[in-house]
matplotlib code that plots the C-alpha trace (Angstrom):
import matplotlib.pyplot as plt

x = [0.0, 1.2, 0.4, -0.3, -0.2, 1.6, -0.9, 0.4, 0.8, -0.7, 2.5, 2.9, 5.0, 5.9, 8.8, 7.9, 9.2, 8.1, 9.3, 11.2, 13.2, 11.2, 10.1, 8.0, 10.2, 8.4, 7.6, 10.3, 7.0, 8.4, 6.0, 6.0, 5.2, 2.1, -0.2, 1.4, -0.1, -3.5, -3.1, -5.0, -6.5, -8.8, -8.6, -11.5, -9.4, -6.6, -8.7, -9.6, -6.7, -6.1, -9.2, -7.8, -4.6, -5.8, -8.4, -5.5, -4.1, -1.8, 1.0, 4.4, 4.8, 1.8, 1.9, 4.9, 3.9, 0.8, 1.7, -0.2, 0.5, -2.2, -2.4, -1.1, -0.1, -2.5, 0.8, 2.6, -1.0, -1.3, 2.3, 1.9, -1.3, 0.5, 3.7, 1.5, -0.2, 3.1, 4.6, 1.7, 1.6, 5.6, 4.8, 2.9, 5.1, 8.0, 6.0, 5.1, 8.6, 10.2, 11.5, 13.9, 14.9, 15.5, 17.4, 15.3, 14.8, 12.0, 13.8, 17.2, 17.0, 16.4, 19.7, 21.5, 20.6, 21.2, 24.4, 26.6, 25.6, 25.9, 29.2, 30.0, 29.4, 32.3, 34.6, 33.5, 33.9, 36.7, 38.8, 36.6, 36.9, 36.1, 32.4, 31.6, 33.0, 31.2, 27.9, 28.5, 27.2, 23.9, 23.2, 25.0, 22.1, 19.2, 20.4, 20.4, 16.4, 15.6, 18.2, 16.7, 13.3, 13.4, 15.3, 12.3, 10.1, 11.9, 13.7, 11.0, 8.1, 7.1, 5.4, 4.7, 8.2, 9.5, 6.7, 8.5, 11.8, 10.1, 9.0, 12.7, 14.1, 10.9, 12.8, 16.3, 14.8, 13.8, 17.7, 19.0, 16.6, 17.7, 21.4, 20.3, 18.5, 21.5, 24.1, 23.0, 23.6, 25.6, 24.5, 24.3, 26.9, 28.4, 30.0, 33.4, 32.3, 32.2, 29.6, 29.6, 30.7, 33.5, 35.2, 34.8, 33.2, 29.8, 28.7, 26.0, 27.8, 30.4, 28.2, 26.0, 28.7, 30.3, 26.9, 26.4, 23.3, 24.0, 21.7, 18.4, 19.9, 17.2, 14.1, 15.5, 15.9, 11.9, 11.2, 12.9, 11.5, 7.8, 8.9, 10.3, 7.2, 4.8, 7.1, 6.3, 2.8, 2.6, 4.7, 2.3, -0.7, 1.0, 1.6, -2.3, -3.3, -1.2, -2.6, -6.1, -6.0, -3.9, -6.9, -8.9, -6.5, -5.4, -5.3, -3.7, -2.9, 1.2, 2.5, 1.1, 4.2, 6.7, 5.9, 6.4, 10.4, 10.5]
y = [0.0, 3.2, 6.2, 9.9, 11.2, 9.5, 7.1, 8.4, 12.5, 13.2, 14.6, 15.6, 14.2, 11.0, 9.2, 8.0, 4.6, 3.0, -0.2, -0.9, 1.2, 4.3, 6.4, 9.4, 13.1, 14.2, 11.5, 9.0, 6.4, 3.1, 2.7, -1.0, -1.7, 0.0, -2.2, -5.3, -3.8, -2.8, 0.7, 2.2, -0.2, 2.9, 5.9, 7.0, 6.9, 8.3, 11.5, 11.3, 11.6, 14.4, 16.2, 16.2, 17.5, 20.3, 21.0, 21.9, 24.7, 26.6, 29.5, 29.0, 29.7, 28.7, 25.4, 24.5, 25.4, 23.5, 20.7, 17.9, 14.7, 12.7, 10.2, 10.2, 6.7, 6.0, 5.2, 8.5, 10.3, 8.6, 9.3, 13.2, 13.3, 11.5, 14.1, 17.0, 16.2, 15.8, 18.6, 20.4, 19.5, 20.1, 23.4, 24.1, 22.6, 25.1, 28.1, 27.9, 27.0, 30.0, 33.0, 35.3, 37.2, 34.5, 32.8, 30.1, 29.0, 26.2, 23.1, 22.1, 18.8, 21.4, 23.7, 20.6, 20.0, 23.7, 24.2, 22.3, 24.1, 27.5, 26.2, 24.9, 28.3, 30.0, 27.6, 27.9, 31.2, 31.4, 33.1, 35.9, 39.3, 38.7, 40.2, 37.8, 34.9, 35.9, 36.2, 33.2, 31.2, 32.4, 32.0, 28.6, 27.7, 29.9, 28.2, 24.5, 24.4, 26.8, 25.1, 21.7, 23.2, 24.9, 21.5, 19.5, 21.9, 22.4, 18.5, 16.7, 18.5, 18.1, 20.7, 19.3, 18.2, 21.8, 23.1, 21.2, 22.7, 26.1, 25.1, 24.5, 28.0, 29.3, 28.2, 28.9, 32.0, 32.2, 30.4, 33.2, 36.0, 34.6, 35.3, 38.7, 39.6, 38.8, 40.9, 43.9, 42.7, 38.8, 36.5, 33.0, 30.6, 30.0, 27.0, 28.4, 28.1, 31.9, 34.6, 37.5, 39.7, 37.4, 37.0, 38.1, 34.9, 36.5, 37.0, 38.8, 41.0, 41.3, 41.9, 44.6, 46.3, 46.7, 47.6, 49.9, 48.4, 47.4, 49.5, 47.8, 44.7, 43.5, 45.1, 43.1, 40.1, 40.4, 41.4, 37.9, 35.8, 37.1, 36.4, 32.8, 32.1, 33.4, 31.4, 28.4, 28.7, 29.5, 26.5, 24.6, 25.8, 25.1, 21.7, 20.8, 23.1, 20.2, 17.4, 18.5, 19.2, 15.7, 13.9, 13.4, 11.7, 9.1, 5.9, 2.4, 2.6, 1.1, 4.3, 6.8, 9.4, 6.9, 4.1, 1.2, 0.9, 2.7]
z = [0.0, -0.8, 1.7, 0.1, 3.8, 6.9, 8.8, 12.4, 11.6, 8.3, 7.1, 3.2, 0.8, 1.9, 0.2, -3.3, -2.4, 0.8, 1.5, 4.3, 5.9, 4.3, 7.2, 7.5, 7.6, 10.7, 12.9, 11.9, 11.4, 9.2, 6.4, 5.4, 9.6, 9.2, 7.0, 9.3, 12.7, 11.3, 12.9, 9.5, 7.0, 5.1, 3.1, 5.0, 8.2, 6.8, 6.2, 9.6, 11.0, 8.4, 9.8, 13.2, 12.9, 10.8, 13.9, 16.1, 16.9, 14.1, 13.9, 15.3, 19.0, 20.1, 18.3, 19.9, 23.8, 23.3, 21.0, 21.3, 19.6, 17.6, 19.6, 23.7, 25.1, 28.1, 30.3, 29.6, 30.6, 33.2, 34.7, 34.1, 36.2, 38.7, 38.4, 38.2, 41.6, 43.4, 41.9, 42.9, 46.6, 46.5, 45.3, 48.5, 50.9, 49.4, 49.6, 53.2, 53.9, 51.8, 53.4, 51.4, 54.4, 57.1, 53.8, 53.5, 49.6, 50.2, 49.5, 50.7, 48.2, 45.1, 46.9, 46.4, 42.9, 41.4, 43.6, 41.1, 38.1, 40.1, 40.6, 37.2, 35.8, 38.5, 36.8, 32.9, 32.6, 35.2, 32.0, 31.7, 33.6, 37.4, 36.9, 34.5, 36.3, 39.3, 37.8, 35.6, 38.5, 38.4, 34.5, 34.7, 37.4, 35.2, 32.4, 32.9, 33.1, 30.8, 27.9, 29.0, 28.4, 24.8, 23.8, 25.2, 23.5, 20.1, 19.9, 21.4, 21.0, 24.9, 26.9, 29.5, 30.1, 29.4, 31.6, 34.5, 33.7, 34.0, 37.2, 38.2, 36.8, 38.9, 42.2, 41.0, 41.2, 44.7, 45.6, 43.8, 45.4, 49.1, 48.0, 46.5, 49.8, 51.7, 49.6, 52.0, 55.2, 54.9, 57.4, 55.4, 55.5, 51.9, 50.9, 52.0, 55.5, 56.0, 55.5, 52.8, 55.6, 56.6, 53.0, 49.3, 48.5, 48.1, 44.7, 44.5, 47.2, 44.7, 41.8, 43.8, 44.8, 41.2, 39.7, 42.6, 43.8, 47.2, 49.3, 46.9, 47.3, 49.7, 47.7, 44.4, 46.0, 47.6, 44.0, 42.2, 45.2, 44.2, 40.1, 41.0, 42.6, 39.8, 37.4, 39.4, 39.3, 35.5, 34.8, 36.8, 35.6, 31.3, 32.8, 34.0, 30.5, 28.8, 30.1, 29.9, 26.7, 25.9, 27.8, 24.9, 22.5, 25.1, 23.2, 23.7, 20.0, 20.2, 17.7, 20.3, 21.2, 19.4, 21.4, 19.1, 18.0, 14.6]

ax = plt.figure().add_subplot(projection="3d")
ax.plot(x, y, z, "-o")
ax.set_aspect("equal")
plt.show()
């Protein structure tokens, strides 16, 4: 059988020749497996599937953020919901435990996982002027979730994954609002085992002081606390906007989101 659109995405032109190993261009499906699993047996369905993706939203951006595939494997579904509602009630738990001027970020496990990057940056750009290096922390630790989220969203067409990564930048946000706060008056321990006041091994100190913004150092650290959280709860709310609308195209059908070995 010879396809005039792809059986999984409805994607024009297909390869002229379609025996094995001819794949689709956009969703990598193998041709010749098709007919073998029965997944469309009709022209008639084939314009169905047509129909649908036409129905969904079009134009660039938008597209992307809200991609949803054709067909959403019951098992992934069912794991987001799960990883929404935990994420959810983690949320919670870190806002009433956040406190930018008593230093407290929300969640020490989350600390430990951005510290390293934060870190990594210091020594990546250790060859650029001392400013640089200094604040190469902090966009090393900004960066790591937002990169990983435009790659989920532009490689792998996932929202929902890159709406957890926002969530992330959200609280590298408040980590790096409590540091901010601090800059004025240095009272938390850094990983030297001194305080800001006790060495010059306080970045944002350092950075501050350089940009001469020390004395609003505490009223732009309350103001990236407040944006860290309201990143969060976007990036939760794009997350349950995802699934909802993925809800009605769950399907046991074994091609859903590339689940079959193409």
């Amino acid at each position: 059988m010879i396809y005039d659109r792809c059986p999984k995405c409805a994607h024009t032109p297909l390869p002229a020749k379609q025996s094995a190993p001819a794949a689709c261009p956009a969703c990598g499906m193998i041709l010749a497996k098709v007919a073998s699993i029965g997944l469309v047996k009709t022209s008639d369905q084939r314009t169905r599937i047509a129909s649908d993706l036409e129905d969904q939203p079009r134009g660039g951006l938008f597209d992307l953020v809200f991609h949803v595939p054709q067909a959403v494997d019951r098992m992934y579904w069912s794991l987001r919901v799960l990883a929404l509602a935990l994420v959810t009630l983690w949320t919670i738990w870190i806002f009433r435990s956040v406190d930018i001027a008593a230093g407290e970020a929300g969640s020490f496990f989350l600390w430990a996982v951005l510290t390293p990057f934060h870190e990594a940056g210091h020594v990546l750009l250790m060859w650029a002027p001392q400013f640089v290096t200094v604040l190469g922390g902090t966009l090393s630790q900004w960066l790591m979730p937002a990169g990983l989220a435009a790659m989920l969203l532009i490689s792998r067409r996932d929202p929902f994954g890159a709406a957890l990564f926002a969530w992330l930048l959200g609280n590298s946000l408040i980590m790096t609002a409590v540091y901010m706060f601090d800059a004025f008056d240095p009272k938390i321990m850094l990983l030297g085992g001194s305080t800001g006041a006790d060495s010059d091994g306080h970045d944002w100190q350092n950075i501050f002081g350089d940009l001469g913004l020390l004395p609003r150092a505490q009223g732009i650290g309350s103001f990236f606390g407040w944006l860290g959280r309201a990143l969060m709860l976007v990036a939760l709310a794009w997350a349950a906007l995802i699934v909802w609308m993925q809800r009605s195209r769950v399907s046991d059908n074994p091609f859903a989101e590339g689940g079959v070995d193409g």
